[in-house]
C-alpha positions as CSV (number, residue, x, y, z in Angstrom):
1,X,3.6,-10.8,20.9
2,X,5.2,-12.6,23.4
3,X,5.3,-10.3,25.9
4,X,1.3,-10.0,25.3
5,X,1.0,-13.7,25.7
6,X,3.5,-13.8,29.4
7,X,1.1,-10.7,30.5
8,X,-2.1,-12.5,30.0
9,X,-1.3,-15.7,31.4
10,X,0.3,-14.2,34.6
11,X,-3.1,-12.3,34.6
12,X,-5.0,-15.5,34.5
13,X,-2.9,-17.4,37.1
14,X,-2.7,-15.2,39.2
15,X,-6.6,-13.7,39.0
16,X,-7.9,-16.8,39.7
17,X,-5.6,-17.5,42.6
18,X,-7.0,-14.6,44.0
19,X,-10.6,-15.1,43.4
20,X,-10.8,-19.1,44.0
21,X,-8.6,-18.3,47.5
22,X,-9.5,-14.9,49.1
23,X,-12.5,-13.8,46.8
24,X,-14.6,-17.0,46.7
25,X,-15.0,-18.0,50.2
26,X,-16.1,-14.6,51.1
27,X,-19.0,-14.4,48.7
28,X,-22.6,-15.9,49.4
29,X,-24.0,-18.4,47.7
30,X,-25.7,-16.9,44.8
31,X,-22.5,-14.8,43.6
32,X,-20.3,-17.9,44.0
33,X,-19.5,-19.9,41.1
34,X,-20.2,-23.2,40.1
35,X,-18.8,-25.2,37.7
36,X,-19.6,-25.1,34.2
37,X,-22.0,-22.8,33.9
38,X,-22.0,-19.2,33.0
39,X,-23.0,-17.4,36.4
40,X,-22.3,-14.1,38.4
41,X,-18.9,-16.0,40.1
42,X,-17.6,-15.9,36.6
43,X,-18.0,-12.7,36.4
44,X,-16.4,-11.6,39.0
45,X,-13.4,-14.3,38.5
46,X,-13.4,-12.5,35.0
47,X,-13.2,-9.0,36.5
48,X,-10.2,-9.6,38.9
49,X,-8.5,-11.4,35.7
50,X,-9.2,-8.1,34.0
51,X,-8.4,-5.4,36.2
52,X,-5.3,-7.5,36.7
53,X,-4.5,-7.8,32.8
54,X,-4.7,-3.9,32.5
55,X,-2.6,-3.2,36.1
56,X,0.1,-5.0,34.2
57,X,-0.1,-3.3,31.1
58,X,0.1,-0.2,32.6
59,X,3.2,-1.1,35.1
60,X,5.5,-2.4,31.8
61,X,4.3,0.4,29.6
62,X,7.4,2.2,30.4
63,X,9.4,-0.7,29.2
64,X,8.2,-0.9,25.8
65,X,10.7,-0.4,22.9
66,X,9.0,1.9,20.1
């Protein structure tokens, strides 16, 4: 559970540092996102949390104990 908990927060931290840093600036306008509110730039900060989530996941598989 733990382990679960580590994984998604690295996800987080490190998804947005992405996004807000080499994502964002890139995007125009109308894909960026604004601050609290529910728009197209959260769904791409929630996409590279994602994918980065699940690329975790699948690199400690191997680790697991049964």
């Amino acid at each position: 559970m733990l382990a679960t908990w580590v994984r998604a927060l690295a996800a987080v931290v490190a998804g947005n540092a992405l996004y807000f840093l080499l994502l964002a600036p890139t995007l125009p306008a109308s894909l960026g996102h604004r601050p609290f509110a529910i728009d197209a730039g959260l769904g791409g900060d929630f996409l590279v949390c994602l994918v980065l989530y699940l690329t975790l996941g699948r690199l400690t598989a191997g680790r697991r104990r049964p």
